[in-house]
C-alpha positions as CSV (number, residue, x, y, z in Angstrom):
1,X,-67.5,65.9,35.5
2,X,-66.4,65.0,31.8
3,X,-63.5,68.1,32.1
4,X,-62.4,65.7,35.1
5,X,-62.6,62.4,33.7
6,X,-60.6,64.2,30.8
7,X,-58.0,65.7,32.6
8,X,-57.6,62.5,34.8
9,X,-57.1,60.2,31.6
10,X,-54.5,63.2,29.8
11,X,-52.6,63.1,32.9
12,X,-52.5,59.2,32.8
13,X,-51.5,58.9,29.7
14,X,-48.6,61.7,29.7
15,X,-47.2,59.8,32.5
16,X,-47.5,56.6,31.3
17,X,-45.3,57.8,27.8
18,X,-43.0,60.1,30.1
19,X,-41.7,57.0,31.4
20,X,-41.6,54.5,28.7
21,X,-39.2,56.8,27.1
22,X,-36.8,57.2,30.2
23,X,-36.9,53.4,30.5
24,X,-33.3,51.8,29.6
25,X,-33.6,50.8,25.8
26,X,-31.9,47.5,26.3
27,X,-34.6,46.5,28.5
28,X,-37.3,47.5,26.2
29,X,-36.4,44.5,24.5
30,X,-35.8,44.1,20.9
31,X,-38.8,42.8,19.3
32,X,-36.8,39.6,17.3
33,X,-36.9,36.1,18.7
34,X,-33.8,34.9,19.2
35,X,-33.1,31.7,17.8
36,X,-30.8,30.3,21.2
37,X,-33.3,31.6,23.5
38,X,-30.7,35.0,24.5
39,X,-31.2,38.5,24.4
40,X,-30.8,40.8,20.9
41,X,-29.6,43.9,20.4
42,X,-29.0,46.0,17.4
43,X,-25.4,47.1,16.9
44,X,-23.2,48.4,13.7
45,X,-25.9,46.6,11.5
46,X,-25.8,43.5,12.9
47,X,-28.2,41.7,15.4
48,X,-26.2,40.2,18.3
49,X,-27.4,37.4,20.6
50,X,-25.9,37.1,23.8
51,X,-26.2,34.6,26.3
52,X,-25.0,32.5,29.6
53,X,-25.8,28.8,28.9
54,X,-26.8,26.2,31.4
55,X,-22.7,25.5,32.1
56,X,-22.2,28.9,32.5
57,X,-20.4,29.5,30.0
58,X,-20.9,32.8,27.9
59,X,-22.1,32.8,24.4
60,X,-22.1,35.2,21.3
61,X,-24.0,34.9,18.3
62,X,-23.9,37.5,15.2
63,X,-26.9,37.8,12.7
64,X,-27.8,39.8,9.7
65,X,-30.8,42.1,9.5
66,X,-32.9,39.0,8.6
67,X,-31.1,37.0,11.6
68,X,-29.1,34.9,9.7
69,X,-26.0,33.7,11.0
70,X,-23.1,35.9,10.3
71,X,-19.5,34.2,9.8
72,X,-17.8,37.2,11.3
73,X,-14.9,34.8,12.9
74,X,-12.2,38.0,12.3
75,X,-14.0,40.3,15.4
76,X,-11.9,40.8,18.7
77,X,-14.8,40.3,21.5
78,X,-14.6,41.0,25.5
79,X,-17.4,40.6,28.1
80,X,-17.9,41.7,31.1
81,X,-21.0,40.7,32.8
82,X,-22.3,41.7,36.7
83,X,-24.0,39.2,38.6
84,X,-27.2,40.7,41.4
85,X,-24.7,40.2,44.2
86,X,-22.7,43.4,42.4
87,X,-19.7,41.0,41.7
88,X,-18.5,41.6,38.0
89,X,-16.6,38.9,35.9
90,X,-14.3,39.6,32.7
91,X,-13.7,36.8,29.7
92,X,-12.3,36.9,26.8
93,X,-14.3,36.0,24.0
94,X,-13.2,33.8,20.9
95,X,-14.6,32.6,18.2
96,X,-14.7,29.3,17.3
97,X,-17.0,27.2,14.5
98,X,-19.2,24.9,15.5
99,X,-21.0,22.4,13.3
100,X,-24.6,22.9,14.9
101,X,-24.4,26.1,16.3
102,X,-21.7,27.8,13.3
103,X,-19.6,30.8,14.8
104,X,-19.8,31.7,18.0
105,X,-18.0,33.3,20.4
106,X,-17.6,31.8,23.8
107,X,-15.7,32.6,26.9
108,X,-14.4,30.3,30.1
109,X,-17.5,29.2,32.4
110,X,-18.6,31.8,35.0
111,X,-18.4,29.5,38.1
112,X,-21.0,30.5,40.6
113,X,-23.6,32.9,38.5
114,X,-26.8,31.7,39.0
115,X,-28.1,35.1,37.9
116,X,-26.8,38.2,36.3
117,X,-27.7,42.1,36.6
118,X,-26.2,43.6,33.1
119,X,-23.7,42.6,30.4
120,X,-21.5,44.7,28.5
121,X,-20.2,43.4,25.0
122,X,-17.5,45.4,23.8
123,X,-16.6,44.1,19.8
124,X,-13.4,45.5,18.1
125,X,-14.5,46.6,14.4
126,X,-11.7,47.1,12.2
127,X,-9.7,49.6,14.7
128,X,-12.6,50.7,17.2
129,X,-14.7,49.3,19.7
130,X,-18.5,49.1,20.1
131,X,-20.0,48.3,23.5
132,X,-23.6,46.7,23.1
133,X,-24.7,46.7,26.8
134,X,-27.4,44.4,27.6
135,X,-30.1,44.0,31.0
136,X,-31.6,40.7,32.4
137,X,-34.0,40.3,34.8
């Protein structure tokens, strides 16, 4: 009876780990809050928020390791985001300085998108890209 209660709880538990590391990484979440209420992921050493604000309109923020605002106005930045219904939108995003929010990168509204599947982030870094992809809901 114990050797079957064992084997029962082994198997359980392989299981459970097999699939926690197959799971999509950007839906693991990141572990930092995010101080505008987006989603964080890690990328060239810098924490980036990114978000679709109640005028859906797309946001990018860029923090240090301790989430401090970065000032990183000189970055080329392009989005392209797929809504549930499978429909994707492009934008172009440009950085601009706010006086409550600092920099932040923000493309035309996305009429219409209630909701969104996945978001790719693609930041031009001195002569490359880097494509940060991230998941909601």
């Amino acid at each position: 009876m114990f050797f079957k209660k064992f084997f029962s709880l082994f198997f359980v538990l392989i299981i459970a780990s097999y699939s926690e590391a197959l799971a999509d990484p950007a839906s693991q979440g990141h572990g930092h809050k995010t101080p505008r209420g987006g989603i964080a992921q890690e990328a060239e050493g810098m924490h980036v928020e990114f978000l679709i604000d109640k005028n859906d309109q797309p946001k990018l923020y860029l923090y240090d390791k301790a989430m401090k605002l970065l000032e990183r106005a000189d970055l080329q930045a392009k989005l392209t985001v797929k809504g549930h219904d499978g429909v994707q939108h492009g934008r172009d995003l440009k950085a601009s300085r706010d006086p409550k929010e600092g920099v932040v990168f923000k493309g035309d509204s996305i009429k219409g998108l209630s909701d969104w599947e996945t978001a790719v982030v693609s930041l031009k870094i001195k002569d490359s890209w880097t494509h940060i992809r991230f998941s909601h809901h």
